[in-house]
C-alpha positions as CSV (number, residue, x, y, z in Angstrom):
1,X,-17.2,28.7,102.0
2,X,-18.6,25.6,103.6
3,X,-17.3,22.0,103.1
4,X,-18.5,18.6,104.6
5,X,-19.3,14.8,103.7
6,X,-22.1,14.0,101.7
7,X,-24.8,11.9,103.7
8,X,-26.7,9.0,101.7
9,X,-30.0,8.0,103.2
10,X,-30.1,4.6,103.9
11,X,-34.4,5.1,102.8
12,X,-33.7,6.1,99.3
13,X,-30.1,3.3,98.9
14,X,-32.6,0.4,100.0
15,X,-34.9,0.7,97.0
16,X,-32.5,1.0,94.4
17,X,-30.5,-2.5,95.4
18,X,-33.5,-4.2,95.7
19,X,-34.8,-2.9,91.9
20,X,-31.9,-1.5,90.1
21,X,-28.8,-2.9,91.2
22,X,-29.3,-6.7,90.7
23,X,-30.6,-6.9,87.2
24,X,-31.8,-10.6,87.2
25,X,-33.7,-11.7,90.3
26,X,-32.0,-15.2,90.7
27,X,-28.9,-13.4,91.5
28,X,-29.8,-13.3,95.3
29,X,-29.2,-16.9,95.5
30,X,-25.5,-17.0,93.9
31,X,-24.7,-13.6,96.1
32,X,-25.9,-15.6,99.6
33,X,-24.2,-19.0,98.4
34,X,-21.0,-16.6,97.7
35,X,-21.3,-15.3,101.1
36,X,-21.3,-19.0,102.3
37,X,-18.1,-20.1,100.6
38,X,-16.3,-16.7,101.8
39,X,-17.1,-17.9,105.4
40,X,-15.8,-21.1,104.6
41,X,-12.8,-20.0,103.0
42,X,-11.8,-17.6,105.9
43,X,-12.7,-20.2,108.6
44,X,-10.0,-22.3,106.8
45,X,-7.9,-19.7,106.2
46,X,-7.8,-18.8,110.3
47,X,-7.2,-22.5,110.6
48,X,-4.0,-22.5,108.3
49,X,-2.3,-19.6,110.2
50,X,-3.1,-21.4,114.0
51,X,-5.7,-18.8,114.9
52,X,-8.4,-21.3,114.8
53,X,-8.5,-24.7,115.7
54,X,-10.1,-27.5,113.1
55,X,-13.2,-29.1,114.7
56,X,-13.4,-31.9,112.5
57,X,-16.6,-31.1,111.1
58,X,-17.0,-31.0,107.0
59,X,-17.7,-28.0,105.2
60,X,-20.8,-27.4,103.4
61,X,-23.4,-25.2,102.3
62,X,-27.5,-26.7,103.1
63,X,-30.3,-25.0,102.0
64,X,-33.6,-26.0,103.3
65,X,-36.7,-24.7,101.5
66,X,-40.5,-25.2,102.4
67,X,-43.5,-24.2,100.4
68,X,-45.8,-24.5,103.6
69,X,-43.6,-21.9,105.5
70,X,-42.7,-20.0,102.3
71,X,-39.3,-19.9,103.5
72,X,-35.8,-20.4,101.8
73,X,-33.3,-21.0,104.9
74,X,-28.7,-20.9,103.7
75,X,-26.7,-22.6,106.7
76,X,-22.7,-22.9,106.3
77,X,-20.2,-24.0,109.2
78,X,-18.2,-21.4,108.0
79,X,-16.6,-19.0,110.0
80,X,-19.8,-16.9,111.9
81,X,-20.1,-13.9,113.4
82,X,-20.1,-11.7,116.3
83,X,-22.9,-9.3,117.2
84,X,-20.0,-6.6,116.6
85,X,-19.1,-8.1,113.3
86,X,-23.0,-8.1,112.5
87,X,-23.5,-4.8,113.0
88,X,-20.9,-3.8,111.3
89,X,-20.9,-5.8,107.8
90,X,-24.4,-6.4,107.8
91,X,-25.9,-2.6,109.4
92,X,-23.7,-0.7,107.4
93,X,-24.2,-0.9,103.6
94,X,-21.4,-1.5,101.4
95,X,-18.7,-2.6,104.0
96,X,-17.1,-5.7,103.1
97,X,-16.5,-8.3,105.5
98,X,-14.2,-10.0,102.2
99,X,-12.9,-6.8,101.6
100,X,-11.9,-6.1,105.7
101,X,-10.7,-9.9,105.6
102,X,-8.1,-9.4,102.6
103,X,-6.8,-6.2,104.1
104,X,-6.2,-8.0,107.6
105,X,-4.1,-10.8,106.6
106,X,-2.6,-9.3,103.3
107,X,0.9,-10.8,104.2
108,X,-0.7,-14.0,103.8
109,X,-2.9,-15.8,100.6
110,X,-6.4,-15.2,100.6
111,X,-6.9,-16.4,97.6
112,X,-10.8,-18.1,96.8
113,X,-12.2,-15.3,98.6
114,X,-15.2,-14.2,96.6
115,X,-17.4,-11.2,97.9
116,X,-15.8,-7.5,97.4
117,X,-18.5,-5.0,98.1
118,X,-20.2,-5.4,100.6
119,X,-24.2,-5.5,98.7
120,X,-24.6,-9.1,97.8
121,X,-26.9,-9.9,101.2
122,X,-29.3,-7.4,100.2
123,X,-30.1,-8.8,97.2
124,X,-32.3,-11.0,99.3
125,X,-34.4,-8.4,100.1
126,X,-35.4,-8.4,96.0
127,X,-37.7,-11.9,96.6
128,X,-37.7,-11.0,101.0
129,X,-40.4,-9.9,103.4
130,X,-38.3,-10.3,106.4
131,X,-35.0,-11.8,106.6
132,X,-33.5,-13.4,110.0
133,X,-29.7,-14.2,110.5
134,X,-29.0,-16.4,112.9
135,X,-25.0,-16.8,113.6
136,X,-22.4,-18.4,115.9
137,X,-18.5,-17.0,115.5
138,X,-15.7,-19.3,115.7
139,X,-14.1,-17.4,118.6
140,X,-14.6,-19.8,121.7
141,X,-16.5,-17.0,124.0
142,X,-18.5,-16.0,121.4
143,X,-22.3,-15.4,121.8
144,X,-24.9,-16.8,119.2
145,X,-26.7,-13.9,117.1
146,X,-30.1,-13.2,116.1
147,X,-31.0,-10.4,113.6
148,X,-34.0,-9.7,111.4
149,X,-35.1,-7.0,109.1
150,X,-38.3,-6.6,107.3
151,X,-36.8,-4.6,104.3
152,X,-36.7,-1.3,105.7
153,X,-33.9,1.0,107.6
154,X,-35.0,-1.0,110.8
155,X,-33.8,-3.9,112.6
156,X,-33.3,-5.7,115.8
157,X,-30.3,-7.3,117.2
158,X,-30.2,-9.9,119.6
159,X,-28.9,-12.7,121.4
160,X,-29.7,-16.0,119.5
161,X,-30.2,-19.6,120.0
162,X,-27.0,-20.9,117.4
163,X,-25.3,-23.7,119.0
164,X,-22.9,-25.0,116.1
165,X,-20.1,-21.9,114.8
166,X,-21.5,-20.8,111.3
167,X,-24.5,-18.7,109.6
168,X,-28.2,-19.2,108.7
169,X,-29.6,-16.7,106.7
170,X,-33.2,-17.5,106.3
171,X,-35.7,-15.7,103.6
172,X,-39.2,-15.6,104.3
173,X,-40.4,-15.0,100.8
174,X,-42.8,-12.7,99.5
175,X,-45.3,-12.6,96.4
176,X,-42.6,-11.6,94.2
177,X,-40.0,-14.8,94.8
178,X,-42.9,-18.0,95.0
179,X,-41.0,-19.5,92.2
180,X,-38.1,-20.0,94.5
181,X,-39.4,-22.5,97.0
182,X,-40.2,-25.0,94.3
183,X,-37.1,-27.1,95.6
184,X,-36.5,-28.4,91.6
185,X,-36.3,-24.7,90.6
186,X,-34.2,-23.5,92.7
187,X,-31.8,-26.8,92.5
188,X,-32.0,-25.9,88.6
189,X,-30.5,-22.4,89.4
190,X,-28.4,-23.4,91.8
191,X,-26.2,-26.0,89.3
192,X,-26.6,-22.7,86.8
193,X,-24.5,-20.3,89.3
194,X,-23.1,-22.7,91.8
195,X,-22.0,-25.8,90.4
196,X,-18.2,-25.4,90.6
197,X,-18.1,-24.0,93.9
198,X,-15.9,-25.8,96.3
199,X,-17.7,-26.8,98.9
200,X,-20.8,-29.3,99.0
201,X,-24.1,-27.8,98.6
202,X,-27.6,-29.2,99.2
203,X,-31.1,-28.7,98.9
204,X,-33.7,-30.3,101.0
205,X,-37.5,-30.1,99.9
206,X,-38.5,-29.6,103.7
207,X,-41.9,-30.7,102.8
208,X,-41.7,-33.8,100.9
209,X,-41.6,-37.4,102.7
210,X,-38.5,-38.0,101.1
211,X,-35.8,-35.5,103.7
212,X,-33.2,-37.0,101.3
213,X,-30.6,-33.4,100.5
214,X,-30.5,-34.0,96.7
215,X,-26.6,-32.3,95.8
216,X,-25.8,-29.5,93.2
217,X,-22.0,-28.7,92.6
218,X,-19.5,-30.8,91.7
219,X,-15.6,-30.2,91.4
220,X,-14.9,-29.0,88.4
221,X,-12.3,-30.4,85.8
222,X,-10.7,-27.1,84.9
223,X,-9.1,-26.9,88.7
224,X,-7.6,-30.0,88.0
225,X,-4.1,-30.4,85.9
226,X,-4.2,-31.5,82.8
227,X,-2.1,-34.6,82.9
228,X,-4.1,-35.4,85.8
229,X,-7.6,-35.7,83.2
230,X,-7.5,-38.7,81.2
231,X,-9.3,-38.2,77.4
232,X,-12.6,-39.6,78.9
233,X,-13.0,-37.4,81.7
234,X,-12.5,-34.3,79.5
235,X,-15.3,-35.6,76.9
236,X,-17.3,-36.7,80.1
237,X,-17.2,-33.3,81.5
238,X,-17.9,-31.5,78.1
239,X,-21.1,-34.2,77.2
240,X,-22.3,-33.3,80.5
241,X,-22.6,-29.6,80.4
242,X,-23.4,-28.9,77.2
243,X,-25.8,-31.6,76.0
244,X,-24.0,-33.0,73.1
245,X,-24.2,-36.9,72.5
246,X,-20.6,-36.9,70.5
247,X,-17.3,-36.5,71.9
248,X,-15.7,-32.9,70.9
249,X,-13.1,-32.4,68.5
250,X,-10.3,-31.7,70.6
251,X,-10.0,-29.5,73.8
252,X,-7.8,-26.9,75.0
253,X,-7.2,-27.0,79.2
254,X,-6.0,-23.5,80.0
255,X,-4.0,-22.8,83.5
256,X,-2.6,-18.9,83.3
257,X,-1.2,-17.0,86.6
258,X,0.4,-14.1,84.9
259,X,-0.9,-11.3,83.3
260,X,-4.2,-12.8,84.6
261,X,-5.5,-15.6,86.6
262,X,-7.3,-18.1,84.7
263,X,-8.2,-21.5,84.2
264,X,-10.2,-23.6,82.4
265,X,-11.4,-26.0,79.3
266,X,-12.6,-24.7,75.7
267,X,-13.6,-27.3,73.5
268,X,-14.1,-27.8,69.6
269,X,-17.3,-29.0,69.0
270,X,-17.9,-32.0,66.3
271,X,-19.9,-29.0,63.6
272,X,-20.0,-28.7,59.8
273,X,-17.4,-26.9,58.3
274,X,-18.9,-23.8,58.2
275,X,-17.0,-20.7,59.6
276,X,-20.4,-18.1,59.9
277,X,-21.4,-21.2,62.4
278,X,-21.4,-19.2,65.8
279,X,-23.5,-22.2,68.1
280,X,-20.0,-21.9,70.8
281,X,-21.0,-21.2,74.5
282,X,-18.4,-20.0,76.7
283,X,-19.5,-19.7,80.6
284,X,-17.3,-17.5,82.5
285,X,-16.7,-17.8,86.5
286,X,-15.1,-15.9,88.8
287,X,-13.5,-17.9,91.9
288,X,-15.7,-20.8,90.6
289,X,-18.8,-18.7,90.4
290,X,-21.1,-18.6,87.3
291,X,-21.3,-14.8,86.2
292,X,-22.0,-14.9,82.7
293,X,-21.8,-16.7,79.5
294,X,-22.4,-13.5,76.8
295,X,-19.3,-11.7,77.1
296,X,-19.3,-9.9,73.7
297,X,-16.2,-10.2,71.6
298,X,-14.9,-12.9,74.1
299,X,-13.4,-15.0,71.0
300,X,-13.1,-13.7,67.3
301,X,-15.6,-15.0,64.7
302,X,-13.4,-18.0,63.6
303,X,-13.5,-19.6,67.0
304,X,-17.1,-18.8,67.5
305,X,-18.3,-22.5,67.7
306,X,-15.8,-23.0,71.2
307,X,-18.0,-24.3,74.0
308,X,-16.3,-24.4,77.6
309,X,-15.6,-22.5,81.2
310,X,-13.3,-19.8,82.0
311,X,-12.6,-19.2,85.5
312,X,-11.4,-16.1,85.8
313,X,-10.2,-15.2,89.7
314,X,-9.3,-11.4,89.1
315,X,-11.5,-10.1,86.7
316,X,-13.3,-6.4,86.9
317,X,-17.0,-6.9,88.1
318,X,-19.6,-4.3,88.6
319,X,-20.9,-3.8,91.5
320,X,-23.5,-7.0,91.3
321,X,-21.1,-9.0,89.8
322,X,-23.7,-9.1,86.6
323,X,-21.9,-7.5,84.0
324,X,-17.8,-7.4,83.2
325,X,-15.7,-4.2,83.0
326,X,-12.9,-3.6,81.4
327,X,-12.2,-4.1,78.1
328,X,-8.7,-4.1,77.9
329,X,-8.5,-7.6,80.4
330,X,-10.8,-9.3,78.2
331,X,-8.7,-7.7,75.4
332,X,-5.5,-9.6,76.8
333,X,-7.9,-12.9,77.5
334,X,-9.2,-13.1,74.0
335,X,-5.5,-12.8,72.9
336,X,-4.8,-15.6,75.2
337,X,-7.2,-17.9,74.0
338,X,-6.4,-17.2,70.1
339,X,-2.7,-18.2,71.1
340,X,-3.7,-21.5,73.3
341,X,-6.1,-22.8,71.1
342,X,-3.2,-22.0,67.8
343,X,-0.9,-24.0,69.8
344,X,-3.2,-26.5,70.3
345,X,-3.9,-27.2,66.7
346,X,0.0,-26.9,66.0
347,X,0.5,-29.7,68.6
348,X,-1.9,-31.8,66.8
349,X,-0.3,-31.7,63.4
350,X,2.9,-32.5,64.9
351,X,2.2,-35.0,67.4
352,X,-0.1,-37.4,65.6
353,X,-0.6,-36.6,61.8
354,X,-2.6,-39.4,61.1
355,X,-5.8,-38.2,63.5
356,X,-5.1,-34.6,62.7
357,X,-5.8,-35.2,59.2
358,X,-9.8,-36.1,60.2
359,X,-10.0,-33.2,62.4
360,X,-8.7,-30.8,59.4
361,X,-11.5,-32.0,57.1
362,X,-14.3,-30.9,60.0
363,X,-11.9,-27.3,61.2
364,X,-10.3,-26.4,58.4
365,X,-13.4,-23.8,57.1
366,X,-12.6,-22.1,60.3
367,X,-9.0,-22.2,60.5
368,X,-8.8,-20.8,56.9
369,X,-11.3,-17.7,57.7
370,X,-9.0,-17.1,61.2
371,X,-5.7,-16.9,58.5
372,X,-7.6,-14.9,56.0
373,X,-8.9,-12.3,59.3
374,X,-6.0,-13.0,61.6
375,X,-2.3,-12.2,60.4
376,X,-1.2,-13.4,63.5
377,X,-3.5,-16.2,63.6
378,X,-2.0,-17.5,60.6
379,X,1.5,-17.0,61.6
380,X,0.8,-19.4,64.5
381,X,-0.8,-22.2,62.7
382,X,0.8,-22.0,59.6
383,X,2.6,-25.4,59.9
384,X,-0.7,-26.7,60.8
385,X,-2.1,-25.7,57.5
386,X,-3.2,-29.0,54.8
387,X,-4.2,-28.9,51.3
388,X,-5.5,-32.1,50.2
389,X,-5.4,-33.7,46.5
390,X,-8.5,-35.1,44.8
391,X,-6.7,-38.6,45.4
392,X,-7.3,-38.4,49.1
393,X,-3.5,-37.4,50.4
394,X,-2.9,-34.5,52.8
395,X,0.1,-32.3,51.7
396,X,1.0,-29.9,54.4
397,X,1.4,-26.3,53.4
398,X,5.3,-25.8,54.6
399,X,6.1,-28.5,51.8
400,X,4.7,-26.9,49.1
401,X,6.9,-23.3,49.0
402,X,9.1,-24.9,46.3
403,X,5.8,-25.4,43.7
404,X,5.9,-22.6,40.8
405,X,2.1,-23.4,40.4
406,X,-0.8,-25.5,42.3
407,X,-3.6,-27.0,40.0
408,X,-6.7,-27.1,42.1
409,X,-10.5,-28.2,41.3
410,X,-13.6,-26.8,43.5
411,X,-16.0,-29.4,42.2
412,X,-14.5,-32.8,40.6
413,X,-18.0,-33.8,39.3
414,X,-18.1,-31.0,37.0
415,X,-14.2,-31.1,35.9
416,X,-13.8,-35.0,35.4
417,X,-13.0,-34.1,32.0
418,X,-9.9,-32.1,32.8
419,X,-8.8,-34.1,36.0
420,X,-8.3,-37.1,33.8
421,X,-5.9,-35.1,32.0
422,X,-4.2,-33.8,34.6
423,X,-3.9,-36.7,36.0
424,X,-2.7,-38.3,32.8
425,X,0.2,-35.1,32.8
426,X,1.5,-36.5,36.0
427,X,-0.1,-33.3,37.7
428,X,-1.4,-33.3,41.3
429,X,-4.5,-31.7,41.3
430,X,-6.0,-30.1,45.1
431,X,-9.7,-30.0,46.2
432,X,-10.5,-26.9,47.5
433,X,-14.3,-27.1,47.4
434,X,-15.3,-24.9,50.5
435,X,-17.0,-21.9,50.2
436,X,-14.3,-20.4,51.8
437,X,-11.2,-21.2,49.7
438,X,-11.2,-19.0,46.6
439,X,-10.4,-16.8,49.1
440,X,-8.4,-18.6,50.8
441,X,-5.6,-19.2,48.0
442,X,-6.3,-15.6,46.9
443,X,-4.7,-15.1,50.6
444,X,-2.3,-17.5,50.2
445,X,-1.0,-16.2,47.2
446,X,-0.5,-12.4,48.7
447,X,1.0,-13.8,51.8
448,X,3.5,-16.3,50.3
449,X,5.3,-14.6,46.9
450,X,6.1,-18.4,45.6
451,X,2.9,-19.9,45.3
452,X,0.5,-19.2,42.5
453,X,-2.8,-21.5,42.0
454,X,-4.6,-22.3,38.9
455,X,-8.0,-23.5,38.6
456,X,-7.7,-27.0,36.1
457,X,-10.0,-25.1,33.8
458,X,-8.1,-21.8,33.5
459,X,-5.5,-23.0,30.8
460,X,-4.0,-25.9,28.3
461,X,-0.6,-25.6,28.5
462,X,-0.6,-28.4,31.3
463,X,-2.6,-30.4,29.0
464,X,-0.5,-30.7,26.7
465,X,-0.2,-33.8,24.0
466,X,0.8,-35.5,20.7
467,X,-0.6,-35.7,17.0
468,X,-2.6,-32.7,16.7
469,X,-1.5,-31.9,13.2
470,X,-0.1,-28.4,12.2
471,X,-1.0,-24.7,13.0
472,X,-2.8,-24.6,9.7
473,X,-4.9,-27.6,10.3
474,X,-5.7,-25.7,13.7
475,X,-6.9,-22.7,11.6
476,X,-9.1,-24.7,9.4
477,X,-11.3,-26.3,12.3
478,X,-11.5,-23.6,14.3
479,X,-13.0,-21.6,11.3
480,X,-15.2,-24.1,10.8
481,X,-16.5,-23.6,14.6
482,X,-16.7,-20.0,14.1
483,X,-19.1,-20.7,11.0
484,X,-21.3,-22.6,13.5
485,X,-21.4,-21.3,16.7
486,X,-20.7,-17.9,16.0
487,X,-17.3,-15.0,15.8
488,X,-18.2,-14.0,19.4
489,X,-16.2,-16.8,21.2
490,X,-13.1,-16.9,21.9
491,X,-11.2,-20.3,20.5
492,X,-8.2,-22.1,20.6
493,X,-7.1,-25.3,18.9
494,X,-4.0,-27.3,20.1
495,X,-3.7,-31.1,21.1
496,X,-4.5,-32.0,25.0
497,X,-4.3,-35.2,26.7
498,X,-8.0,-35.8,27.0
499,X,-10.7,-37.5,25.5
500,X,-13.3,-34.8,24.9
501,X,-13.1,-33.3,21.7
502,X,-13.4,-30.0,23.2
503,X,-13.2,-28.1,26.3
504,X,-14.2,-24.9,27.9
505,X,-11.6,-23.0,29.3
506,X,-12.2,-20.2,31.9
507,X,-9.9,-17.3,32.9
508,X,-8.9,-17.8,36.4
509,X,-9.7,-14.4,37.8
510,X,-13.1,-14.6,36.1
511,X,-13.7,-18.1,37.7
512,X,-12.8,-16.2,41.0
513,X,-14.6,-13.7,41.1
514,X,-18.2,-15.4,40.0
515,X,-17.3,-18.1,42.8
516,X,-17.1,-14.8,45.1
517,X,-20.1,-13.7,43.7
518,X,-22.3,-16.4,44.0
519,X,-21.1,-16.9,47.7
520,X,-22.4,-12.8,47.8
521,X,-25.9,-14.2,46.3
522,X,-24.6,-12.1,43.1
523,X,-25.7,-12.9,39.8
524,X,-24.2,-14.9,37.1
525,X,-21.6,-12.8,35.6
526,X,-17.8,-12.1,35.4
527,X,-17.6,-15.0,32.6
528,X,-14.4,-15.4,30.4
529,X,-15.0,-18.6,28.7
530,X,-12.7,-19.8,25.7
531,X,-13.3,-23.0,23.7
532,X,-10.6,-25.6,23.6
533,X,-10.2,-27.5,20.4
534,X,-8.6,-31.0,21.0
535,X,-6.4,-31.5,17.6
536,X,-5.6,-34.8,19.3
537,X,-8.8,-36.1,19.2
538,X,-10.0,-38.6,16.6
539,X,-13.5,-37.0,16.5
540,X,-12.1,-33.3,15.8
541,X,-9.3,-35.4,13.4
542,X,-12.6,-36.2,11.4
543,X,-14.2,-33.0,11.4
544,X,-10.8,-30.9,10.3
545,X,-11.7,-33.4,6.7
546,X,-15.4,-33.7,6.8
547,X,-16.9,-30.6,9.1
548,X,-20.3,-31.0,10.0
549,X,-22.7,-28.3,11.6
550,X,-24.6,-30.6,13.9
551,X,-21.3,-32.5,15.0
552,X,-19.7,-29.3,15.4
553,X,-22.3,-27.7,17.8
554,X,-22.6,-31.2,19.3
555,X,-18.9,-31.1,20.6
556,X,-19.8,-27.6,21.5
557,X,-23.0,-28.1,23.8
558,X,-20.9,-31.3,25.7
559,X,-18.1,-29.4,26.5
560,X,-20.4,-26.7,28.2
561,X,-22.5,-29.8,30.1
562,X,-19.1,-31.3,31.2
563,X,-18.5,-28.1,33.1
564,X,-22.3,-27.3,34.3
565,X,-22.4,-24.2,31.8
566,X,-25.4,-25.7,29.4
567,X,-28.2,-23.9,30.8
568,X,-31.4,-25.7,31.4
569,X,-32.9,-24.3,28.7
570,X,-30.8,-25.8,26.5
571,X,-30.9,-29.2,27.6
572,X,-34.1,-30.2,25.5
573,X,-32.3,-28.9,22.3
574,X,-29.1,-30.5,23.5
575,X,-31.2,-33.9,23.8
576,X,-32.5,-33.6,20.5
577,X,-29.7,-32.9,18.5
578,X,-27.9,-36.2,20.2
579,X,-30.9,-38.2,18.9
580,X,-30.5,-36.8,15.7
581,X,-27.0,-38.0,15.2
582,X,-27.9,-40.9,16.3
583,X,-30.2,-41.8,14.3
584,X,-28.2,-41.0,11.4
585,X,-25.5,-43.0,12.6
């Protein structure tokens, strides 16, 4: 039996980082810029515990770039390096310097500290010829640093020329990376990766007259407390970075330390009320640097329009920090983001009623679909949850449990002959004229055993009124329909408070399911009409005496156009007969 360590060739390692490991080529400048910030951090971290002493100097990241020289050159004033400390973070693949750090001082924070495996500084080797560090370590005896490496296993080590403590790592860029020393490009992908970082970062167009260092990052409002962000800032921040001329709905700021740490700002965009709508764009960081902003599944469907930045400190990375593992930490940040943003909307309702009403007309197609998907989601914002009358008031849900039955209308134009009744009952009537609601009160009515809704269309019995005559003067007229439009339909004759001499009634789980249906792209069916004879009307008074076909079918054709059913077919011989009788008027 033989046993021993398996040997990896640095010849065969080298090609695979440069082509296979980094998927998207600009990812070399967020890995060097990381490496930056980590010296930084650690330089102020030695200087926190008394093992370094603070020079005074400010910390900042410059990048010079020149077209002429095709070279990119990354300088920090962080905390430098050794020639021991070169050889072994920067000779040996896949040793962390971050890593070493952490493990050091892990009785103290180290928080901030970005790198973890010990690859990112080859990924400029995927736009590099030849790349030269030069480096100056903090420690006061310590001897500047000069190595280079053309790409392959070899390299030189020597002493350098450094005189200030902190790194340059300078690329000299080959055929593959001439993009890159257009300063404006790679200032555009800086701002994309880097913007939030928290130290200053420049880049100066080495060439150009103007020497000016143009600035990238900023500090970002998601670090911040909230009750330190006044309104403005928040819609300054979200106008900014996600090119929207109006202000945002509302905003959620979230600050989390346990099960995870996270932070940052999700906002709900002005949209239409349209719950397919997916146009949200969530970028997620990790210690402030951009990694992605297409994690699948991130937030569920309803919440699909949220724009905003997640910072999220401890998340599982690959390797080349380009694409997220673990799905059970972005199971429990989903959950946490369902139960910030419910709160939200809950503190809303409560806190200002007035304003939360405007908002509700632009969420509530949203809110709705997350109740009708969500259980839990619905538990949450249930006291949050508004029907509104066709008079314009908002009734919240929670005061509505005592109702035996809720009238509702999805489309007023096409019931104003009911809702005037209704009205005229003393009956509030509720507009529920998104796609989304027949659904919705379906829902509603599983979920909550006292309420029951009724379409204002579906029966009479709330319609009821006076001076209709007897049951047998009932009979008489609706035989005469029968004699003119036909046995097939179904009719009723009673008095209703309403001016129309007739009305079409429709069963309400037929009206249900063909609004379901045409939201499917179905066609027309699932009908249950019934015609409504109003005993209480003079016109139908008349006709009970004196029936007359074309005043019959008349009353007929304008109770269907009241309600949209008259098809256009039958317009032109609607039109007709209504000139007829008037001319024989």
């Amino acid at each position: 039996m033989e046993s021993g360590k398996i040997k990896v060739n640095s010849e065969n390692i080298f090609p695979i980082i440069k082509k296979w490991l980094y998927t998207e080529q600009d990812i070399f400048i967020r890995e060097i810029i990381s490496n930056s910030c980590d010296a930084i951090t650690k330089f102020k971290k030695l200087i926190s515990i008394g093992e370094a002493a603070e020079d005074g100097g400010g910390y900042a990241i410059r990048i010079g770039v020149s077209k002429k020289a095709k070279t990119i050159a990354f300088t920090d004033n962080g905390i430098g390096m050794t020639a021991e400390e070169v050889d072994k973070y920067i000779n040996q693949l896949a040793f962390s310097g971050a890593e070493d750090f952490i493990a050091k001082y892990s009785d103290t924070e180290s928080s901030g500290i970005i790198g973890h495996f010990g690859l990112g500084f080859y990924s400029s080797f995927i736009v590099s010829e030849r790349v030269e560090i030069d480096t100056l370590s903090y420690l006061p005896s310590a001897t500047a640093v000069h190595w280079v490496c053309d790409g392959s296993t070899e390299y030189t080590l020597d002493v350098g020329s450094a005189t200030a403590r902190g790194t340059t790592v300078t690329l000299h860029i080959g055929a593959d990376g001439k993009k890159y020393l257009d300063a404006s490009v790679l200032t555009g992908i800086l701002r994309k990766y880097c913007a939030y970082l928290p130290y200053g970062i420049s880049v100066t167009d080495l060439d150009a007259k103007d020497k000016t260092p143009v600035s990238v990052n900023e500090s970002p409002l998601f670090v911040k407390q909230y009750k330190d962000i006044t309104d403005d800032e928040y819609k300054a921040f979200y106008k900014s970075n996600f090119a929207d001329y109006r202000d945002p709905l509302f905003w959620v700021h979230i600050n989390v330390d346990y099960p995870f740490n996270m932070k940052g700002i999700l906002y709900f965009p002005e949209v239409n009320n349209i719950p397919a709508q997916n146009d949200g764009l969530i970028k997620v960081y990790n210690n402030q640097v951009f990694v992605t902003d297409n994690v699948k599944d991130l937030v569920p469907e309803y919440l699909g329009v949220l724009k905003g930045m997640l910072d999220c400190a401890d998340m599982p990375l690959n390797v080349s920090r380009s694409s997220l593992q673990n799905t059970e930490y972005w199971r429990k940040v989903r959950t946490h983001i369902i139960k910030k943003t419910a709160e939200k909307i809950r503190s809303l309702c409560i806190k200002d009623f007035e304003s939360y009403k405007s908002v509700w007309d632009k969420i509530n197609g949203f809110l709705k679909f997350g109740c009708i998907t969500d259980d839990d989601f619905y538990k949450k914002i249930k006291d949050a949850l508004i029907l509104k009358t066709t008079d314009g008031e908002y009734i919240k849900l929670a005061d509505l449990t005592d109702k035996k039955k809720l009238f509702y209308v999805n489309s007023p134009s096409n019931m104003g002959a009911f809702l005037s009744g209704y009205k005229a009952a003393g009956h509030t009537v509720y507009l529920l004229d998104q796609g989304i609601d027949t659904h919705f009160i379906s829902f509603l009515e599983r979920t909550e055993s006292d309420l029951k809704f009724a379409r204002i269309d579906s029966e009479a019995d709330a319609l009821k009124g006076d001076g209709g005559g007897d049951a047998q003067t009932g009979e008489k007229i609706t035989d005469e329909f029968k004699k003119v439009i036909g046995e097939g339909l179904k009719i009723e004759a009673q008095p209703v408070n309403s001016d129309m001499p007739c009305l079409i009634l429709s069963g309400e789980d037929a009206s249900r399911m063909q609004t379901m249906g045409r939201l499917m792209g179905m066609a027309e069916g699932f009908r249950d009409e019934r015609l409504l004879i109003n005993t209480a009307s003079p016109v139908i008074k008349r006709l009970t005496d004196n029936p007359d076909a074309n005043e019959i079918r008349y009353c007929y054709d304008l109770a269907r156009l009241s309600v949209g059913a008259l098809a256009p077919t039958e317009v032109n011989g609607f039109i007709e007969l209504a000139v007829s009788l008037l001319k024989r008027s």
